[in-house]
C-alpha positions in Angstrom: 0.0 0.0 0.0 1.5 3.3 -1.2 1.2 6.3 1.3 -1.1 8.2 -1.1 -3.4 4.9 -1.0 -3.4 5.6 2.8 -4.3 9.2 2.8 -7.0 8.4 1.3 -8.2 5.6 3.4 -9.0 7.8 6.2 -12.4 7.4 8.0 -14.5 10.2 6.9 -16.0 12.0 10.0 -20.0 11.6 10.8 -22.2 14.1 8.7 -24.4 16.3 10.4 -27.5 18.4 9.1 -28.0 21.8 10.3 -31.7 23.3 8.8 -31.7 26.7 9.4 -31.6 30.2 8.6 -28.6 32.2 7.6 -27.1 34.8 9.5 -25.2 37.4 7.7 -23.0 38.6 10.8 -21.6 35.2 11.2 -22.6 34.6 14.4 -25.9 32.3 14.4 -27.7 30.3 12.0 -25.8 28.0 9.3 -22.8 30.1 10.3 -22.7 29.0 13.8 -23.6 25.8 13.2 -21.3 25.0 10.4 -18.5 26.5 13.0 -19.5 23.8 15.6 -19.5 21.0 13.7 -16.1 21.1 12.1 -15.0 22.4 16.0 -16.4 19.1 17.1 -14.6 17.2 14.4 -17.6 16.1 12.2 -18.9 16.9 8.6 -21.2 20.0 8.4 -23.8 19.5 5.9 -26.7 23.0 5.5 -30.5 23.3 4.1 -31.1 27.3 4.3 -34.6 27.8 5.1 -34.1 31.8 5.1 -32.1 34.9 4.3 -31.4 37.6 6.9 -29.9 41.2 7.0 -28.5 40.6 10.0 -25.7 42.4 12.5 -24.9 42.1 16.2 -27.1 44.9 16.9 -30.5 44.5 15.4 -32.1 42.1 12.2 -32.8 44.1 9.5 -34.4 41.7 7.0 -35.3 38.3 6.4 -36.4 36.6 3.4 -37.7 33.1 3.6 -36.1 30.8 0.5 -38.9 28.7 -0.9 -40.5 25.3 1.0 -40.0 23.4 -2.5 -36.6 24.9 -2.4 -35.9 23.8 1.2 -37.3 20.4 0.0 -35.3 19.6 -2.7 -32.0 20.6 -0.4 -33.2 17.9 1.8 -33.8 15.8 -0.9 -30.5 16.0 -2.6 -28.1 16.3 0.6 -30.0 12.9 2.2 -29.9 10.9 -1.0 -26.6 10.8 -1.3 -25.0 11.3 2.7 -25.1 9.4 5.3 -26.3 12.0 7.6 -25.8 10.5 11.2 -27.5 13.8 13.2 -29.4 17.2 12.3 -30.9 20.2 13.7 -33.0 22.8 13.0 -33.2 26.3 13.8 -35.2 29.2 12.4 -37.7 27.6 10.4 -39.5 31.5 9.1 -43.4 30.1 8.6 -45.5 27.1 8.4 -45.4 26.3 5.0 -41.5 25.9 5.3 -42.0 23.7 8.2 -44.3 21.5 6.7 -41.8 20.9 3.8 -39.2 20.5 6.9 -41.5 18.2 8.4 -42.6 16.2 5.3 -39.0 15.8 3.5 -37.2 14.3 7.4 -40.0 11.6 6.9 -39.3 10.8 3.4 -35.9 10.3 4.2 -36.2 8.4 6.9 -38.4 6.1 5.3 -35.9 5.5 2.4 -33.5 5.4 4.8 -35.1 2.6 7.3 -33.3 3.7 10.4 -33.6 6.4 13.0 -31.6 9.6 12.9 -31.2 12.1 15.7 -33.1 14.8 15.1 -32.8 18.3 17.5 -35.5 20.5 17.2 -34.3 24.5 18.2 -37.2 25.8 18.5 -36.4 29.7 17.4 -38.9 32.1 17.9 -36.8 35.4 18.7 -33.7 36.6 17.9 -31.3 37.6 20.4 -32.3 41.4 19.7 -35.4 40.9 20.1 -37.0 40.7 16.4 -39.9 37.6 16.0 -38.7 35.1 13.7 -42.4 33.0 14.1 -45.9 33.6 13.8 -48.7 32.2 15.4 -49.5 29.8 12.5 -46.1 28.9 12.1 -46.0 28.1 16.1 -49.2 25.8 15.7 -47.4 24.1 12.8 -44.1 23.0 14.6 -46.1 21.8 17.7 -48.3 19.7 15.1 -45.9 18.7 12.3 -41.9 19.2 13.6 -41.8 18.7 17.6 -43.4 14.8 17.6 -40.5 13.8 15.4 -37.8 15.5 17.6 -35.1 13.5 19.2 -34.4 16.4 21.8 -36.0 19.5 21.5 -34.1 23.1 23.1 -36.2 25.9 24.1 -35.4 28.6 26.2 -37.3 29.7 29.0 -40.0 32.2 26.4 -39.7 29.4 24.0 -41.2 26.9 26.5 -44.0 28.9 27.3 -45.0 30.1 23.7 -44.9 25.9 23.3 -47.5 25.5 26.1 -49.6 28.2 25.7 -48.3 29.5 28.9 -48.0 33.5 29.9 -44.7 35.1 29.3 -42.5 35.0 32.5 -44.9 31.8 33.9 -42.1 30.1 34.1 -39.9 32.0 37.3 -38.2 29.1 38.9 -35.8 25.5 38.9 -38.7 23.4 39.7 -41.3 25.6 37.2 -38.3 24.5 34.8 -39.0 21.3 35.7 -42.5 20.6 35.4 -42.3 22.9 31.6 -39.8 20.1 30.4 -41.9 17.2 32.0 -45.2 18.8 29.9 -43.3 19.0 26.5 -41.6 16.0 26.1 -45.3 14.5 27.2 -47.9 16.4 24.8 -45.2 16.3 22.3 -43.4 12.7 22.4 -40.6 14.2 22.5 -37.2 11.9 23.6 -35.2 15.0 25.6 -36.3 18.1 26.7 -33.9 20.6 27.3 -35.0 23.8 29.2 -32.6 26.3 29.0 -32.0 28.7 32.3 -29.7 31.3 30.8 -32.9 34.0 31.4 -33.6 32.8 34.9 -32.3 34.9 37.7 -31.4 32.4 40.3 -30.3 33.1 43.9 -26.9 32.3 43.2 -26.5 35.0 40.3 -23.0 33.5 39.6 -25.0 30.2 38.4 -26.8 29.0 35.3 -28.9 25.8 35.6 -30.2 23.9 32.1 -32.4 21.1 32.9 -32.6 18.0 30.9 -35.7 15.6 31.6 -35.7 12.3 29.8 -39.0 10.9 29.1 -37.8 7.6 28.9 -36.0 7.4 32.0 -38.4 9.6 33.9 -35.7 11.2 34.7 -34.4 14.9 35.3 -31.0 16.4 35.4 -30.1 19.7 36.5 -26.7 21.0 34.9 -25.4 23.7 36.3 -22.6 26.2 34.6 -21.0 29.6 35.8 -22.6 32.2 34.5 -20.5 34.2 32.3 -21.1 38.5 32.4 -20.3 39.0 28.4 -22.4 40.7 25.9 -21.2 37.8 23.8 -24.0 35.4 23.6 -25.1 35.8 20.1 -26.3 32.9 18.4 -25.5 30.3 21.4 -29.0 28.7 21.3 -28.5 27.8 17.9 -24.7 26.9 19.0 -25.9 24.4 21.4 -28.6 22.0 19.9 -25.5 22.1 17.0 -22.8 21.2 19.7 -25.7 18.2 20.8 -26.2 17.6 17.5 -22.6 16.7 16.8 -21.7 14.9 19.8 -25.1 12.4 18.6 -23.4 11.6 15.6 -19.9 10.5 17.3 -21.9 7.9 19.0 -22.3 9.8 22.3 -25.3 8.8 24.3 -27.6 11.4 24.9 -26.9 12.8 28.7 -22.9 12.4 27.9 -24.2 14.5 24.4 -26.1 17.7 26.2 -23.4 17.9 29.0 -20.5 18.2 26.3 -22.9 20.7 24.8 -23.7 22.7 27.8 -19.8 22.4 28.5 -19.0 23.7 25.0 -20.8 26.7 24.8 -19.8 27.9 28.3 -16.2 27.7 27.5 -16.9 29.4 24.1 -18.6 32.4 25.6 -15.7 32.4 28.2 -13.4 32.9 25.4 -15.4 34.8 23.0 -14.4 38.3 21.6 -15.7 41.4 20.3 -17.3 41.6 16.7 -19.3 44.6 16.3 -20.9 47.1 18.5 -23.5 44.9 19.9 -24.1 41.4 20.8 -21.4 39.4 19.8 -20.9 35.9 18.8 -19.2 33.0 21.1 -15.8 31.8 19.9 -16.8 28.6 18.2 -13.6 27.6 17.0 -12.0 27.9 20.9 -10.8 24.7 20.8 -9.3 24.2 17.3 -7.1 27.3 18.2 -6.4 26.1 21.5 -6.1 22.4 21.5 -3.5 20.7 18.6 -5.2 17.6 18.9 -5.2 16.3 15.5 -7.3 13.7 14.2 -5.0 10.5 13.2 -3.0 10.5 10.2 -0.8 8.2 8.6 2.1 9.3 10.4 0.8 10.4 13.7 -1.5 7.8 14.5 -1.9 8.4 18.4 -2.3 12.4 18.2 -3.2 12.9 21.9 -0.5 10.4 23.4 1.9 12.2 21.3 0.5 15.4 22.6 0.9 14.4 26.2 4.4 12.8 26.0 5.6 16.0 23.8 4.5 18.7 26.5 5.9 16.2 29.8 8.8 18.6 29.7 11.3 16.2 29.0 9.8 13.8 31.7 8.5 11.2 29.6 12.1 10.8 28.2 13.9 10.9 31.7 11.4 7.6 32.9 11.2 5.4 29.9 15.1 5.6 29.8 15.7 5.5 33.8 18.6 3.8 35.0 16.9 1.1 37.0 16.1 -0.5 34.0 19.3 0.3 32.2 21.1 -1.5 35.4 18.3 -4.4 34.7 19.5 -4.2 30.7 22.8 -4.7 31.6 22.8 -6.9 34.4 24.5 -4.8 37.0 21.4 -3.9 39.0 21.7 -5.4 42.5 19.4 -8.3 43.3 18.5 -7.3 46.6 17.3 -3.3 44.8 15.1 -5.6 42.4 13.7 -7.9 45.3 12.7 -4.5 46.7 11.3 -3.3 43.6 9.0 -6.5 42.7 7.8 -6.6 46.5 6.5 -2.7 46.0 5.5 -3.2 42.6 3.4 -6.7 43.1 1.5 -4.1 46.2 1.2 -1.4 43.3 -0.5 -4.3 41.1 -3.6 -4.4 43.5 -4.0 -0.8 43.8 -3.8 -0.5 40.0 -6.2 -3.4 39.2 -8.9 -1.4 41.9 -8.2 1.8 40.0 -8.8 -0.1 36.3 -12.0 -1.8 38.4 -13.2 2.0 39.2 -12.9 3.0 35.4 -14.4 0.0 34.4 -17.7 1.0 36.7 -16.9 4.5 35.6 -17.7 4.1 31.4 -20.5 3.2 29.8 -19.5 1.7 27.2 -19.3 -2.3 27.2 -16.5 -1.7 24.4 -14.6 0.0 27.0 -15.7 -2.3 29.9 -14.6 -5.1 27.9 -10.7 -3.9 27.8 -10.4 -2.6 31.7 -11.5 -5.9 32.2 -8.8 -7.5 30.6 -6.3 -5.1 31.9 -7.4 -6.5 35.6 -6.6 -10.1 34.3 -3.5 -8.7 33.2 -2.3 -7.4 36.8 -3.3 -10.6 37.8 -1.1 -12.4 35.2 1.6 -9.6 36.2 1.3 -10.2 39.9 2.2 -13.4 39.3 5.3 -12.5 37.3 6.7 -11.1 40.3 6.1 -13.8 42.7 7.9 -16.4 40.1 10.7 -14.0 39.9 10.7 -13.4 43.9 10.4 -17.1 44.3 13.9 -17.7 42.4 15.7 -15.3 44.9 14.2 -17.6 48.0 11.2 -15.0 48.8 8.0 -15.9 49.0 4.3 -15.3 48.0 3.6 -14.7 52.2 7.1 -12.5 52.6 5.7 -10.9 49.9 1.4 -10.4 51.0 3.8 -8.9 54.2 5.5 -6.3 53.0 5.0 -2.7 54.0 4.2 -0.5 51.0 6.8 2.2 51.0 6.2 6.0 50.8 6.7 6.3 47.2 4.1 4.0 46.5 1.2 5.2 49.1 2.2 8.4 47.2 1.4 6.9 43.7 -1.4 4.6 44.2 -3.3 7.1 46.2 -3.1 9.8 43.6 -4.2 7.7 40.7 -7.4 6.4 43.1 -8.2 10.2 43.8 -7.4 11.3 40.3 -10.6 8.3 39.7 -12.8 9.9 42.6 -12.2 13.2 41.6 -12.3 13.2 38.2 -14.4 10.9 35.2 -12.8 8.2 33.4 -10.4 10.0 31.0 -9.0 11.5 33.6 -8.6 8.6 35.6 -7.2 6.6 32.9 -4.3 9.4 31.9 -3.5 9.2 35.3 -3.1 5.1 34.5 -1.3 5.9 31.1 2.3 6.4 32.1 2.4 3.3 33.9 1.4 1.3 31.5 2.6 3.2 28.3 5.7 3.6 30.1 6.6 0.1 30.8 5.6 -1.1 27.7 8.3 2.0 26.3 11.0 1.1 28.2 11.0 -2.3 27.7 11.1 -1.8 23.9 14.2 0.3 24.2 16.1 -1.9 26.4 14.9 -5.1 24.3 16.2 -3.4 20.8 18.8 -2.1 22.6 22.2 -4.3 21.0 23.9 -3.7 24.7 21.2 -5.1 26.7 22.7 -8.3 27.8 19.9 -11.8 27.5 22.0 -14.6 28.4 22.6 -15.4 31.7 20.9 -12.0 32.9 18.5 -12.6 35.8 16.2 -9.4 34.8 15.8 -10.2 31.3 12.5 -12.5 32.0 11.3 -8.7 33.6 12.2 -7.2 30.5 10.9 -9.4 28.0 7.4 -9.7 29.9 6.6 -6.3 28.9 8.4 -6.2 25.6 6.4 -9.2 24.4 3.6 -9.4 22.2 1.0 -10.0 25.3 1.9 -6.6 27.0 2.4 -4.4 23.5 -0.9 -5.7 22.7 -2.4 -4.4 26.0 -0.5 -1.0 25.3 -2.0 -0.6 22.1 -5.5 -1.9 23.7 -4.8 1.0 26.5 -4.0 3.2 24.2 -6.9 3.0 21.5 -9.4 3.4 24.4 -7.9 6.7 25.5 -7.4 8.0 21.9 -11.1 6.9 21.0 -12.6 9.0 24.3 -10.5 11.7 23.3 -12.0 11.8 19.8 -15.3 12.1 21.4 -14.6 15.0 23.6 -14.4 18.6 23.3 -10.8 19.6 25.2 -11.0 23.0 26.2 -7.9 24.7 27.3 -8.8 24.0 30.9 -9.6 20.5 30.3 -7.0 19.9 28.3 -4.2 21.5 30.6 -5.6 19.7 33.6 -4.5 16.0 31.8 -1.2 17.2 30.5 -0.6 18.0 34.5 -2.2 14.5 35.5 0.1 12.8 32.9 3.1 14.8 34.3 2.2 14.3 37.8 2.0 10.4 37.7 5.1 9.9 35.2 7.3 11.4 37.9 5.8 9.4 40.6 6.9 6.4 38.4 10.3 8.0 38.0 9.8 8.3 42.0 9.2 4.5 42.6 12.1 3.2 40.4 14.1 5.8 42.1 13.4 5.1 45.5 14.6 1.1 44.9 17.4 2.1 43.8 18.5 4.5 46.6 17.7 1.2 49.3 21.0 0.3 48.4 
């Protein structure tokens, strides 16, 4: 296979739909959509159901573009894509939403499966102008809402939806019951009532809630409220950023609180545009976070990412000169006695931590490999107490042994890390150990120097340069790289892993170091 035959063998990303108005100041609409879905990594696809003469101040225009126009966009983006999520947005009468309406059943018909569908239900732009009637209104109640995955009004949205007065809807729990009634008299999936209007007694705090019919269940997210002027278009921004996240395979609470997530961080890092309302800063994390998607030769972009900014850490423990002495066959027996006896306690914390991000995913694919990598300390564990055995130690001598500093240190941070944190950052607090080994062992096995025969640590070091091991690596590794992929890494987000992955790499340095200094 020629590199050029590679190239183009890579995965397309999933295609999202956006149907929606457009925006002429860039900041809602298509626009905003179009700029979330590359932002999250997938393929933005567009039916414009209207024009506007727009700025950050005030709408000056709009100008709906035909339903049998709208139609045959649907038509010929559907036919051909395979559209795995869509929105919609401003909608500009009935008769357009009818053709909305009609053409997503048609396709899904031809299609024969179920596609995500989130329904924004825009009735007013941020400055105020209607963008729905009362006949349109009736129409996408009717027609639009019962075929709705998850529908996203705002607080004046979810009243004009249940024929409630403005304002009727003052509170958490008012929130509450509004989202309870939609997804009921609608059918609808998710209901997402959106708090950003509500004044709460905390006025540092926004709460979204998210009731799922299916579950009969409610969720309350709650974000920091942000004092900017730059909230332009984030309605629109969100039900795209859900929309997204659906067609990576994200279930739909792991979906709306990457959304909710998303947009916060976006306004946090927005800037000005204009004189009056501006946009959010869609593109925050592709300016921010050089995570690449895979390529031919860069493979593991994140890993690569963490080991390049481990300011010359990662380098200083996969090279360490305990297992250089073990290479060579200088290192004392009674230092690597030491060592195994810490390391086979280390094995049981480890195998807990894997047991807590097992519990901690939800995804059986997931599940499946942590489970194996507890079989795996298992198989390890016993390693050591073969290799203890040879030097006239035992498995009891071994069950006896107090765990030394360095590793309380260790162990205990990775078990917090898992407490504290949810399973990506549990498991880059995991990485270094197991990358690490799996590293070193590969240098010191290609290493022309490293000394097999007659070398009572080569057993150690061919365990974990072996097939069986590498393949857990690259097991390990593919799980991280694949919940990465799903994720949105904001700056924050992303700093707070490099400083995890920094953080345990030099407690490994720590424990190899502190066996050798016994001597």
């Amino acid at each position: 296979m020629t590199t050029k035959d590679s190239i183009q063998e890579q995965q397309a990303p999933p295609a999202v739909l956006t149907i929606a108005g457009s925006d002429s100041s860039g900041g809602a609409g298509i626009q905003a959509d179009l700029k979330t879905f590359m932002a999250h990594g997938t393929y933005g696809l567009s039916v414009i159901t209207a024009i506007t003469a727009q700025n950050t101040q005030t709408v000056h225009s709009a100008s709906r573009v035909s339903p049998n126009m709208v139609a045959q966009q649907m038509s010929a983006v559907m036919s051909d894509i395979d559209v795995r999520a869509a929105k919609t947005g401003m909608l500009a009468d009935a008769e357009v939403i009818k053709a909305v309406a009609t053409s997503w059943q048609s396709a899904l018909e031809i299609r024969g499966t179920a596609i995500p569908l989130v329904v924004d239900p825009v009735m007013v732009s941020t400055s105020g102008t209607q963008l729905l009637d009362a006949d349109a209104l009736t129409t996408l109640r009717e027609k639009l809402l019962p075929l709705a995955t998850i529908v996203t009004p705002n607080l004046r949205e979810a009243e004009a939806l249940l024929n409630m007065a403005p304002y009727a809807i003052d509170s958490v729990n008012a929130m509450r019951q509004a989202a309870l009634q939609i997804s009921t008299q609608f059918n609808v999936e998710v209901t997402i009532v959106k708090g950003g209007h509500l004044q709460l007694a905390d006025p540092g705090t926004v709460v979204d809630v998210v009731y799922e019919r299916a579950l009969d269940n409610f969720t309350q997210v709650s974000s920091a409220r942000i004092d900017s002027v730059n909230t332009h278009g984030t309605g629109c921004t969100l039900s795209a950023a859900i929309a997204a996240n659906l067609a990576k395979g994200l279930v739909i609470a792991d979906a709306v609180r990457n959304g909710i997530r998303y947009v916060n961080e976006a306004i946090q890092t927005s800037y000005k545009v204009g004189r009056g309302a501006g946009p959010v800063n869609h593109a925050y994390a592709l300016c921010t976070m050089p995570i690449v998607r895979p390529t031919l030769y860069n493979p593991h972009p994140f890993t690569q990412y963490l080991k390049d900014n481990s300011k010359g850490l990662w380098q200083q423990y996969t090279q360490h000169s305990f297992v250089g002495q073990a290479a060579a066959g200088t290192l004392s027996t009674s230092v690597f006695v030491h060592y195994l006896k810490q390391d086979y306690a280390y094995l049981k914390h480890y195998a807990r931590a894997t047991a807590l991000a097992a519990f901690k995913s939800d995804s059986l694919g997931e599940v499946s490999v942590l489970v194996d990598a507890m079989q795996a300390c298992v198989r390890e564990s016993k390693l050591h107490v073969e290799m203890c055995a040879k030097w006239g130690v035992s498995r009891a001598e071994m069950e006896q042994e107090q765990e030394s500093w360095s590793s309380v240190a260790y162990t205990r941070y990775i078990i917090d890390r898992g407490m504290a944190g949810d399973v990506l950052e549990l498991l880059v607090a995991m990485y270094p150990c197991l990358l690490g080994y799996g590293e070193a062992a590969r240098i010191a096995a290609d290493d022309s120097k490293t000394l097999r025969q007659g070398n009572p640590f080569w057993p150690w070091i061919s365990a974990y340069a072996g097939d069986d091991f590498q393949a857990a690596v690259a097991q390990g590794r593919q799980v991280i790289e694949d919940l990465v992929s799903r994720d949105i890494l904001g700056p924050q987000r992303l700093k707070r892993l490099v400083t995890t992955f920094c953080e345990t790499t030099t407690l490994e340095i720590k424990f190899w170091d502190s066996a050798l200094e016994i001597n």
